[in-house]
Structure formats: structure tokens, C-alpha cells
Backbone bond lengths (Angstrom), bond angles and torsions (degrees), N, CA, C in turn:
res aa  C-N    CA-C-N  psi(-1)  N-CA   C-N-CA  omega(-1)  CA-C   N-CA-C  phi
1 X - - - 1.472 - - 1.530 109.52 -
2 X 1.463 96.92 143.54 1.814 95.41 -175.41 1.257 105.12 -83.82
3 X 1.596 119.84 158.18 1.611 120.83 171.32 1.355 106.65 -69.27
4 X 1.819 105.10 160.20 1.977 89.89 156.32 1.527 101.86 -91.47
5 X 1.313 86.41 -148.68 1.860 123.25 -155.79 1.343 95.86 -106.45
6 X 1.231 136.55 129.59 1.670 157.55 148.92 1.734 105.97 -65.45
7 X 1.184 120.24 115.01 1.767 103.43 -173.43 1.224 69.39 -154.08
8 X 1.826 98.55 124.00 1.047 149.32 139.58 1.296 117.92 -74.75
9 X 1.477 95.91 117.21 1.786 125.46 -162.58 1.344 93.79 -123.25
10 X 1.480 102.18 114.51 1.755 118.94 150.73 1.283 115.93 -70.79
11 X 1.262 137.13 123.64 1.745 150.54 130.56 1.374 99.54 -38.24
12 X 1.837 99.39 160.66 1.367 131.83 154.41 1.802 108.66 -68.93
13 X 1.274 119.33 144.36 1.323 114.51 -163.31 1.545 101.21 -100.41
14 X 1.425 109.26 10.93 1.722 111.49 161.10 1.349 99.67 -173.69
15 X 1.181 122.84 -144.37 1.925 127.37 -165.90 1.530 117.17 -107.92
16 X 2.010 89.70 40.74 1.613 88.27 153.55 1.369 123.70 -76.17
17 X 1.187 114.61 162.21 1.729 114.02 159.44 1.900 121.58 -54.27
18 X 1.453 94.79 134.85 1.578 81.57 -155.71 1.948 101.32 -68.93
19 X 1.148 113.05 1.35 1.695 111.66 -163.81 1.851 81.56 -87.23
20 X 1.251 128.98 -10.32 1.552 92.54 -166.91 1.463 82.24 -103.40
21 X 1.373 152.37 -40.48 1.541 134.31 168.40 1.313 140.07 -77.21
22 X 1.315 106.97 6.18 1.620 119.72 171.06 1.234 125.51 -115.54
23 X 1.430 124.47 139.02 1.988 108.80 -170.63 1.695 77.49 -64.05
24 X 1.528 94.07 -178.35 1.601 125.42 160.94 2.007 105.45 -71.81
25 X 1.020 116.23 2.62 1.510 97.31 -161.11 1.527 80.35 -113.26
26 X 0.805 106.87 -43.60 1.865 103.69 178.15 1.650 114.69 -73.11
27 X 1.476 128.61 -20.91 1.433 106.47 155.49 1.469 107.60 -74.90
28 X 1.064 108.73 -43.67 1.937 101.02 -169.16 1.693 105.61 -48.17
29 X 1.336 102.78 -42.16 1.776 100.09 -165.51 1.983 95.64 -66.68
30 X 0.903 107.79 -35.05 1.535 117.14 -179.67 1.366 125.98 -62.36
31 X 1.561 104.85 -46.10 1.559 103.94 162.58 1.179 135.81 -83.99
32 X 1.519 102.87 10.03 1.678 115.83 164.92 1.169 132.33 -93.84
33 X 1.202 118.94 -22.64 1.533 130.73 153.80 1.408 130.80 -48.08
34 X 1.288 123.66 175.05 1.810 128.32 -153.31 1.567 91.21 -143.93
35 X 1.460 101.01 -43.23 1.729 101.22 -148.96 1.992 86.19 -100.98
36 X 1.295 95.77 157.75 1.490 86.18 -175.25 2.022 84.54 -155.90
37 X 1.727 114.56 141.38 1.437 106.98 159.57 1.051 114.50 -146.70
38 X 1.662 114.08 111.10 1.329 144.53 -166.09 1.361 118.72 -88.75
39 X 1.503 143.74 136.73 1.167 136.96 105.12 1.076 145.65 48.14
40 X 2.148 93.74 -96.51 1.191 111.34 164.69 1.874 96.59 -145.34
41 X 1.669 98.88 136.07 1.706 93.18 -160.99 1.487 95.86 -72.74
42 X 1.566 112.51 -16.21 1.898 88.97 -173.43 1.555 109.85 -82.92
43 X 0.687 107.71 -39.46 1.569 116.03 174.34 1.625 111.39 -51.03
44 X 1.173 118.88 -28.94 1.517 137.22 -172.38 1.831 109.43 -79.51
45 X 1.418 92.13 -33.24 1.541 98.58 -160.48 2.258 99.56 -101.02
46 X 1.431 97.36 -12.14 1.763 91.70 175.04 1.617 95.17 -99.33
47 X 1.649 131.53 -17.66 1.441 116.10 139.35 1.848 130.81 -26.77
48 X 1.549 75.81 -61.80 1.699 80.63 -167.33 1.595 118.74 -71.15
49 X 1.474 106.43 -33.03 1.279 122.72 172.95 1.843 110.74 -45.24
50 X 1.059 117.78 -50.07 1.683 142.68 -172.54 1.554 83.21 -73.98
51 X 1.717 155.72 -25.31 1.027 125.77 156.39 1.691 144.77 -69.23
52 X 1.193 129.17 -179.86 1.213 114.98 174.90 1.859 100.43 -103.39
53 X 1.617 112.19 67.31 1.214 120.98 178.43 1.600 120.89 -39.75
54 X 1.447 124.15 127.83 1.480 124.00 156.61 1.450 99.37 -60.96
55 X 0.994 156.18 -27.02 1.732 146.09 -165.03 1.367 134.06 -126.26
56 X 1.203 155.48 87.50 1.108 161.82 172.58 1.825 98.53 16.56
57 X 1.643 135.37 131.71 1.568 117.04 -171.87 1.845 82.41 -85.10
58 X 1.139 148.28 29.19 1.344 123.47 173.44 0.996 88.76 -93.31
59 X 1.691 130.02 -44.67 1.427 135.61 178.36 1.395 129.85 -35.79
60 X 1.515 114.20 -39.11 1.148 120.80 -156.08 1.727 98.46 -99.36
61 X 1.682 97.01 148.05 1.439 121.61 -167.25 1.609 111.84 -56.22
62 X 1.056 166.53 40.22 1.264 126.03 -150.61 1.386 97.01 -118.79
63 X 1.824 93.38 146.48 1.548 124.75 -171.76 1.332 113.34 -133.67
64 X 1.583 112.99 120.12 1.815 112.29 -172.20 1.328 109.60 -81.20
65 X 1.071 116.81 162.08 2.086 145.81 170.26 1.488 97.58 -146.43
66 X 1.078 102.89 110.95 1.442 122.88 161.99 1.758 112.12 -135.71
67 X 1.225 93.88 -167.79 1.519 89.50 179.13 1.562 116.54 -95.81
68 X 1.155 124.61 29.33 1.461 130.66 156.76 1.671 108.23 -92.24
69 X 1.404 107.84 -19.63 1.421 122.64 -165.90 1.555 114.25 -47.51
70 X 1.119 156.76 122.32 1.065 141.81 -162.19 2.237 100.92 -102.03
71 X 1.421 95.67 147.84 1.295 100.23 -174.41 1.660 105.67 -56.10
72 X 1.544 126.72 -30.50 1.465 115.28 -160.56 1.749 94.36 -71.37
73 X 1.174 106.87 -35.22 1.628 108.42 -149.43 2.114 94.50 -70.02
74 X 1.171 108.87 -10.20 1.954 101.35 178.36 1.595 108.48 -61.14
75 X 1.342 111.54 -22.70 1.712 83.86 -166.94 1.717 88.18 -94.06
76 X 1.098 135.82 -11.61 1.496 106.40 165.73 1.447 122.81 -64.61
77 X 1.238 118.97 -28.41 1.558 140.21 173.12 1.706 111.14 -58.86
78 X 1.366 113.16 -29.89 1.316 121.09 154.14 1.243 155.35 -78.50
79 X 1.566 87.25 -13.93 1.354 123.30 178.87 1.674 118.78 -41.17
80 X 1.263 104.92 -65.84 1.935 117.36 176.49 1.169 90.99 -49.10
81 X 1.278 133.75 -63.34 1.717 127.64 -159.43 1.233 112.65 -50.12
82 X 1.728 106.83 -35.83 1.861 105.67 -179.56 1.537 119.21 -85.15
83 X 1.489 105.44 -19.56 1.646 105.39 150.53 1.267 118.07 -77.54
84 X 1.583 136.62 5.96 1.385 122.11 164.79 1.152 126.34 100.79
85 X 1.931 109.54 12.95 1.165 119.95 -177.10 1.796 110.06 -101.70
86 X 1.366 133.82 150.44 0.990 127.93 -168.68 1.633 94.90 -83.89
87 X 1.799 115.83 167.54 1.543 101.76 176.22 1.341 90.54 -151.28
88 X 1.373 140.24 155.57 1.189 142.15 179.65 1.376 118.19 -100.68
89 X 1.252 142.82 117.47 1.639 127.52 173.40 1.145 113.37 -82.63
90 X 1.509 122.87 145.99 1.495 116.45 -172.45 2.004 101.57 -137.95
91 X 1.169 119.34 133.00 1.394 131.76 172.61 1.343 122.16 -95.00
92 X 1.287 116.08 146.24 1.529 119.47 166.45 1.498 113.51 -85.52
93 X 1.383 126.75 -11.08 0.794 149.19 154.06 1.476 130.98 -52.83
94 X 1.529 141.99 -32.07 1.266 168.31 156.80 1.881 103.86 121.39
95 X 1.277 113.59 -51.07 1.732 115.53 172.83 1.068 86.94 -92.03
96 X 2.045 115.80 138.31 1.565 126.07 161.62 1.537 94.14 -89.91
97 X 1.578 95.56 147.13 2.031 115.25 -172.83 1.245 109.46 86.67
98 X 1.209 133.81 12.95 1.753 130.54 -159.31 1.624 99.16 -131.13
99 X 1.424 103.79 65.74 2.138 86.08 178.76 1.922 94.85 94.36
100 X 1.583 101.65 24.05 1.392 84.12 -159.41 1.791 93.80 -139.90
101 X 1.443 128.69 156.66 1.211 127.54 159.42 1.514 122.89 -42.28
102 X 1.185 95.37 -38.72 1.884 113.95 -163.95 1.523 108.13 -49.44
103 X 1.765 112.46 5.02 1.946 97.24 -159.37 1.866 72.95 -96.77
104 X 0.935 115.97 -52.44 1.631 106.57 -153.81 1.763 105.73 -55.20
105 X 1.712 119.15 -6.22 1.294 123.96 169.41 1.372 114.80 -79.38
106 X 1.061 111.78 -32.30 1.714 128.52 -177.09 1.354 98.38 -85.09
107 X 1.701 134.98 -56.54 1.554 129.65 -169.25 2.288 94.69 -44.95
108 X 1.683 97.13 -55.07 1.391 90.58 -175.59 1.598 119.35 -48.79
109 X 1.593 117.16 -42.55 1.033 125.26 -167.92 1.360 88.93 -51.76
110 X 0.912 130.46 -89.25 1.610 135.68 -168.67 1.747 119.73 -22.94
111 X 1.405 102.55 -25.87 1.239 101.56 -164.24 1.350 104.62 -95.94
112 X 1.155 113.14 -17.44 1.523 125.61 172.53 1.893 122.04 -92.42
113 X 1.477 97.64 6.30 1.477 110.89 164.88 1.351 99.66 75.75
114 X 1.394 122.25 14.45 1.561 123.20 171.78 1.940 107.08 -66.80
115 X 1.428 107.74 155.86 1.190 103.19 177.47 1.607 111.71 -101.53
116 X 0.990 105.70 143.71 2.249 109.48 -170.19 1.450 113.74 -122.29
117 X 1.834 89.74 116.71 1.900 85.18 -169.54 1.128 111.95 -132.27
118 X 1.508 107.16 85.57 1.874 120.74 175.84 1.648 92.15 -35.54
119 X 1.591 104.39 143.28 1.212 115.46 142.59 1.487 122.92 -118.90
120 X 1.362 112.83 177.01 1.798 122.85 -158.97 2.148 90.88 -74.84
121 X 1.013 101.45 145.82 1.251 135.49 178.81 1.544 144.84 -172.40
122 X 1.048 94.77 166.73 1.853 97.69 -175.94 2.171 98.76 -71.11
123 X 1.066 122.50 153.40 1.206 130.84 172.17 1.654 90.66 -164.93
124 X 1.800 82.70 124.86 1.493 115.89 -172.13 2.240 100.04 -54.92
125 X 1.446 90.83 -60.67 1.311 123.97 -163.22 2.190 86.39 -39.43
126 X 1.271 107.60 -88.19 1.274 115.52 175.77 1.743 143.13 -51.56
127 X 1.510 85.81 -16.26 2.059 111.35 157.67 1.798 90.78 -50.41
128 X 2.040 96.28 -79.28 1.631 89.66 -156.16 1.998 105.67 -72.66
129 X 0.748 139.93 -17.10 1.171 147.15 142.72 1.833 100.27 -12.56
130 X 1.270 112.39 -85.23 1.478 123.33 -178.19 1.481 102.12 -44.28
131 X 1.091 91.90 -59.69 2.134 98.64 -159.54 1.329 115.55 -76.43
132 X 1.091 125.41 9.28 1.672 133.20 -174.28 1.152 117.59 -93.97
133 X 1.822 114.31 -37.26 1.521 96.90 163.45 2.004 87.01 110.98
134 X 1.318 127.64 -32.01 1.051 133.33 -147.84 1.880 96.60 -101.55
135 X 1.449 94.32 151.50 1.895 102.64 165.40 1.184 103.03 -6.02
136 X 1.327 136.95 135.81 1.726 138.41 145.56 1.574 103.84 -124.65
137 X 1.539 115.13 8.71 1.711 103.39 162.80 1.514 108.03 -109.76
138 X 1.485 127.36 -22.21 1.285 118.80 156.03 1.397 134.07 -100.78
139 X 1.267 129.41 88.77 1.443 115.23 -159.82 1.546 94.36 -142.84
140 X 1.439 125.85 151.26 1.562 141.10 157.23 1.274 112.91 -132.18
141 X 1.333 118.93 145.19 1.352 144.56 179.03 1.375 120.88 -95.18
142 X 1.446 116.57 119.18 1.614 104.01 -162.15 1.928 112.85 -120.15
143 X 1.676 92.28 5.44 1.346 94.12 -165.80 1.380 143.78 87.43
144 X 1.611 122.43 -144.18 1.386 109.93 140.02 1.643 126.21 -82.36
145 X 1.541 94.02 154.98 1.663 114.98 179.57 1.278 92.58 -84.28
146 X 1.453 123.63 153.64 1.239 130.32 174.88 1.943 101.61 -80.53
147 X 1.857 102.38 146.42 1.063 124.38 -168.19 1.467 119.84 -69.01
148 X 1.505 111.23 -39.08 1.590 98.92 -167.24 1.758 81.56 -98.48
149 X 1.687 90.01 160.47 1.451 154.07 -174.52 1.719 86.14 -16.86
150 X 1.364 117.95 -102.40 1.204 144.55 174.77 1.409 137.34 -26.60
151 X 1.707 91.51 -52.67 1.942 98.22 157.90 1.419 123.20 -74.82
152 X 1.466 102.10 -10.45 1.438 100.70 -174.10 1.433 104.58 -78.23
153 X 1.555 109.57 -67.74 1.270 112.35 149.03 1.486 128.32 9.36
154 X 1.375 114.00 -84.77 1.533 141.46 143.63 1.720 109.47 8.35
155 X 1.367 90.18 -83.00 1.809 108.40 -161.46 1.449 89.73 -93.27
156 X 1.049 144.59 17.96 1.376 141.04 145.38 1.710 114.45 -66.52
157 X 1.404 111.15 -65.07 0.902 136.51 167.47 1.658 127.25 -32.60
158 X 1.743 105.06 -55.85 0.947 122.70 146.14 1.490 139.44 -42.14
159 X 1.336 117.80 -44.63 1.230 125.76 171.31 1.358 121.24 -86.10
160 X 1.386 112.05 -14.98 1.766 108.04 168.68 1.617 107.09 -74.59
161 X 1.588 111.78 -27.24 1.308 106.37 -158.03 1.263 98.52 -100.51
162 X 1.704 151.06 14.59 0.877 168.81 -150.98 1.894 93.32 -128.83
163 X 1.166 87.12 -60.37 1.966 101.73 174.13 1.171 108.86 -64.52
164 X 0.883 141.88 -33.40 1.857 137.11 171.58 1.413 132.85 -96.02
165 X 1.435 97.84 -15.21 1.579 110.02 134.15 1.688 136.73 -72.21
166 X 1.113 100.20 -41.94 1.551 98.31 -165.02 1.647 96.58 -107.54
167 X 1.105 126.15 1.39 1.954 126.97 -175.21 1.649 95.08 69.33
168 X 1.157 127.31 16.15 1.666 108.21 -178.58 1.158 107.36 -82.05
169 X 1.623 128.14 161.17 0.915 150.45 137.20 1.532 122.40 -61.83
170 X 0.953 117.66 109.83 2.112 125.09 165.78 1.317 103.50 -90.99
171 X 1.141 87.33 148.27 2.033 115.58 173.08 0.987 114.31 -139.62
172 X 1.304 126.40 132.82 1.476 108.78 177.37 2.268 81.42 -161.83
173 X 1.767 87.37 -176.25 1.439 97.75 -155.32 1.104 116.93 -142.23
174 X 1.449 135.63 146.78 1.560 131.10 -175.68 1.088 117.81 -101.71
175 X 1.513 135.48 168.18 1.725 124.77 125.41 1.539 105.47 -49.86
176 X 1.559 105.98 130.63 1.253 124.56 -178.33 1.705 106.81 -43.51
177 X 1.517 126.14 -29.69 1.319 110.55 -150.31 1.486 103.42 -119.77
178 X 2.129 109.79 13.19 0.839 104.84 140.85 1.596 140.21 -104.65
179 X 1.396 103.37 27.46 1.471 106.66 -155.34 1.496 118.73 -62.44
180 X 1.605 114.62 -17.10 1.138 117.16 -137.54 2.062 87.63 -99.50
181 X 0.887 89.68 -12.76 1.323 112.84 -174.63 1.329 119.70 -75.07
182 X 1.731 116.51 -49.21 1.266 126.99 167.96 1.544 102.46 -75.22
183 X 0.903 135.52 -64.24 1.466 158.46 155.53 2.184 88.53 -0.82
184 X 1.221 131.01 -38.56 1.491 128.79 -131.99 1.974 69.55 -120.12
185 X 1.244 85.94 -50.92 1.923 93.70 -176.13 1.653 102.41 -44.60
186 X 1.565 107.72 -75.84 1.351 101.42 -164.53 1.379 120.19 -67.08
187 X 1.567 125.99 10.34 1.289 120.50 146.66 1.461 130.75 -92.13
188 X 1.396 110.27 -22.23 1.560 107.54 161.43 1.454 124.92 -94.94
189 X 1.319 102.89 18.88 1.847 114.31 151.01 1.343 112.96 -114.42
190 X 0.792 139.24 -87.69 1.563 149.24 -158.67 1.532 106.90 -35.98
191 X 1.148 117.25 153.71 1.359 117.09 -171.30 1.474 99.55 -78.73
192 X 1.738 95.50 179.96 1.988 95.11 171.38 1.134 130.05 -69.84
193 X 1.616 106.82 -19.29 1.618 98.94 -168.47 1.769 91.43 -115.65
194 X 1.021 121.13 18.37 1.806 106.31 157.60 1.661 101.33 -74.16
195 X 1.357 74.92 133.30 1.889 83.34 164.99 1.764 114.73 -95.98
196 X 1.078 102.35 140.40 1.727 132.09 -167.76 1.688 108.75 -106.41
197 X 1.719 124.54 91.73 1.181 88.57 163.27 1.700 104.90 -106.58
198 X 1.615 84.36 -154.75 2.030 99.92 -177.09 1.270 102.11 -163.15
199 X 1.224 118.68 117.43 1.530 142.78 174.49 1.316 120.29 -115.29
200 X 1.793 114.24 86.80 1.224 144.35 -161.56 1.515 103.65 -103.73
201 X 1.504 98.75 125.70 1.802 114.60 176.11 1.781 111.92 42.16
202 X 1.395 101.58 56.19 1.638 90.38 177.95 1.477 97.72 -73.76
203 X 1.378 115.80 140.54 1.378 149.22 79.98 1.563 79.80 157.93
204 X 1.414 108.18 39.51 1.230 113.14 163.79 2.356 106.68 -93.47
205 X 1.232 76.72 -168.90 1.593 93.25 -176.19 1.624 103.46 -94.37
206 X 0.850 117.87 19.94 1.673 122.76 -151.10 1.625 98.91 -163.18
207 X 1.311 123.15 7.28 1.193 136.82 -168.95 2.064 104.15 -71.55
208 X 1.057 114.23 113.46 1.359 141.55 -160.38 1.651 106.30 -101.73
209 X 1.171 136.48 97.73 1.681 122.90 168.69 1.439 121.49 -143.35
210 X 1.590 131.42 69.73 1.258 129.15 141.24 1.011 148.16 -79.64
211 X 1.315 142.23 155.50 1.025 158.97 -146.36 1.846 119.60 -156.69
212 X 1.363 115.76 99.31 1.226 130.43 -166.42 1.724 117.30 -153.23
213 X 1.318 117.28 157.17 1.453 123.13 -157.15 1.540 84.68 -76.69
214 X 1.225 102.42 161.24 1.776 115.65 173.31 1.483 108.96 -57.92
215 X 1.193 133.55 -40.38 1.033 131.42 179.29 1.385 130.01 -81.22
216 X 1.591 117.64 -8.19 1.172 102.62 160.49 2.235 108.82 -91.52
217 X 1.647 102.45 -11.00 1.212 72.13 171.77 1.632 133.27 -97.72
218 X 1.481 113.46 21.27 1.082 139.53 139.24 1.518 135.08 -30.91
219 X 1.842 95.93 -40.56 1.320 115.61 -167.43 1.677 99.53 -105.67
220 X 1.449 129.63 22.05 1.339 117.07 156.16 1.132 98.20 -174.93
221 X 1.514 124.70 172.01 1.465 160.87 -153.20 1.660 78.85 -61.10
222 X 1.836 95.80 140.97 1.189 107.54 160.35 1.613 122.96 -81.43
223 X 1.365 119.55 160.03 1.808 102.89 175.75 1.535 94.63 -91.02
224 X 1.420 102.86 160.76 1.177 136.20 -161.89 2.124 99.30 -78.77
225 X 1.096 106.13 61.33 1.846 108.82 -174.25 1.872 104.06 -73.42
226 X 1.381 123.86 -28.66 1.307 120.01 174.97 1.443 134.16 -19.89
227 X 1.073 116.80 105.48 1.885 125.06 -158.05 1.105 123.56 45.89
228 X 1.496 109.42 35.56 1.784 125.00 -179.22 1.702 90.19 -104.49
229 X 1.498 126.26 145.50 0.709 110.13 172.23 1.641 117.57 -106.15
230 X 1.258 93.83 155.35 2.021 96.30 -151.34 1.552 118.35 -152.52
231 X 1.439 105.91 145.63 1.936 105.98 -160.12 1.329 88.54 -124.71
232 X 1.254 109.40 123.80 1.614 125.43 -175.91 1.864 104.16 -95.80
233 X 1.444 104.87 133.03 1.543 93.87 158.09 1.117 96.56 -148.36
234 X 1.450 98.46 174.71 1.705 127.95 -174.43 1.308 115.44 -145.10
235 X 1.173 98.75 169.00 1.898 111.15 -176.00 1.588 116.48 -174.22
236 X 1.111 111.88 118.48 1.510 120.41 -151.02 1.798 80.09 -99.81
């Protein structure tokens, strides 16, 4: 028996309509599927709902990987694929494997001779990437900054001086409802002439993306980023 197909399915990166951020070839491949492995299943299932599904959504499989997920429980998650069924991966993230649990599903896929077929999508990470204005041939992604006071501080520090050595660009990312916080940080560290951007609710209606030296954003009102969700970069 042949294996299936691993297809990596991009989401809308908030509560657009999925026809204005997805080609047509990636809902069709999406609403043909059974097996689905999510994230988070509710979030997974008002996805699928917003398609023009071949299958009833009571019908359809879906099984989470997140980061509570424990390493033994992946090869059952692989299981349909090695009977030959296709399965879709899905992120809370908008690209699954990108900032996301979904790679250690795909490293297995691979190892089990499954075949893995990203499709085209929105990815938060590479939206503000584009629109920032900043390096897009040297850049790393670091995630979250650590939370308390001091370490944050810390790896702030670190990453400007990492950036003014090497010309890279950093990105990295908050809990939404602390943004305003890191946001206050990386202006009372970073020097004046590192540039600071913030790429708020892309490909929303409310979609937010500048990019300016620390010191001019010093010189006026911050925007309002609080439980918006948002990818900070810099470049010393």
C-alpha cells in the first residue's frame, strides 16, 4: 500500500475570509481531506467550517500537536499517512513548521519516507519581514524574548549586538498582551539609530507596519499594539 501526502495548510492570520488569503488550489486541496492535525482543534474546525468541505466537519478526523504534545504520542499521528490516507497540518501560527510545533511532525514525516507538500500561504514571520524595509538576506528568528524584567533586558542587548555585527535582521514575538511592554523595552535599550520595526495584524484591516530608528520613535505617541498580534524587528 502506498503512503499518503503530509500537506501543510496555511490559515488566515485572523478573521479574514479565507478566499481573500488563500489561492483556490489550497482550499480545494483542503476541503478534500478527512484527516486533519491541528494545534488547536477549535480553531481548526471554524477553519474548516469557512471551507467548501467534501465531508460533513463531524466527519472529519482532527487530532492536536501542540506543545503539551508528548514525543511518544507522533507516530500515532502518523499513523493514517502509513495506511495511505492524505492528512492536512494546520498552525495557529498561519504557515505549519514556521514558529510552530508542526516541524517535529514533518522531521517524522520524512523519516518515515512520507511525502511533504507545503502549500502557498500567508506567514506572519515573512509579511513583516517584506514590509519593514529591513535586511531580507540576513535575518534569524528567535521567537519569544524571555519574560521577566532583566533577562529580557539581557537578550535584547544581545540581539542588537549580534545585529551590528553580522548586518542581520532579528524578529522575534510576544504574548499579545505583553507587547506594549517589550515594545517600551526595546526603546529604552537599543541605541538611537537601530531601527525598530512592528508588524501589527497583517493582512488584517487594521494591519499596522513601520519601521523607524529608535529615536524617532521616542519622538511620538506609541501605536496602540495591545492584544494585537505583532512581529517585532530590529537592525542595529
Amino acid at each position: 500500500m502506498s503512503v499518503g501526502t503530509l500537506y501543510l495548510i496555511p490559515v488566515p492570520l485572523g478573521p479574514s475570509p479565507v478566499r481573500e488569503v488563500l489561492p483556490k488550489p489550497v482550499i480545494r486541496q483542503a476541503a478534500r481531506l478527512q484527516y486533519f492535525i491541528a494545534e488547536n482543534a477549535k480553531s481548526a474546525r471554524a477553519f474548516l467550517k469557512s471551507l467548501p468541505s467534501e465531508s460533513p466537519l463531524q466527519q472529519i478526523d482532527i487530532q492536536e500537536l501542540n506543545e503539551h504534545t508528548p514525543a511518544d504520542k507522533l507516530p500515532q499521528l502518523i499513523a493514517p499517512l502509513l495506511a495511505g490516507q492524505d492528512i492536512g497540518l494546520i498552525s495557529e501560527a498561519g504557515c505549519p513548521a514556521v514558529a510552530d510545533p508542526g516541524a517535529a511532525l514533518v522531521a517524522l514525516a520524512h523519516e518515515a519516507g512520507v511525502p511533504v507538500a507545503p502549500l502557498v500561504g500567508p506567514s506572519s514571520l515573512l509579511l513583516a519581514l517584506m514590509g519593514s524595509g529591513l535586511s531580507g538576506q540576513n535575518f534569524a528568528f528567535h521567537g519569544y524574548l524571555p519574560a521577566k524584567d532583566d533577562q529580557r533586558s539581557k537578550r535584547i542587548r544581545e540581539l542588537e549586538g549580534d545585529s551590528r555585527r553580522a548586518g542581520r535582521t532579528q524578529l522575534f514575538i510576544e504574548t499579545p498582551y505583553r507587547n506594549r511592554r517589550l515594545f517600551e523595552s526595546l526603546l529604552a535599550i537599543c541605541s538611537p539609530q537601530t531601527r525598530i520595526g512592528i508588524a501589527t495584524d497583517l493582512t488584517l484591516p487594521s494591519q499596522y507596519i513601520i519601521t523607524m530608528p529608535s529615536s524617532d520613535w521616542k519622538r511620538q505617541a506609541l501605536p496602540d499594539i495591545d492584544k494585537r498580534p505583532t512581529v517585532f524587528l530590529l537592525l542595529a
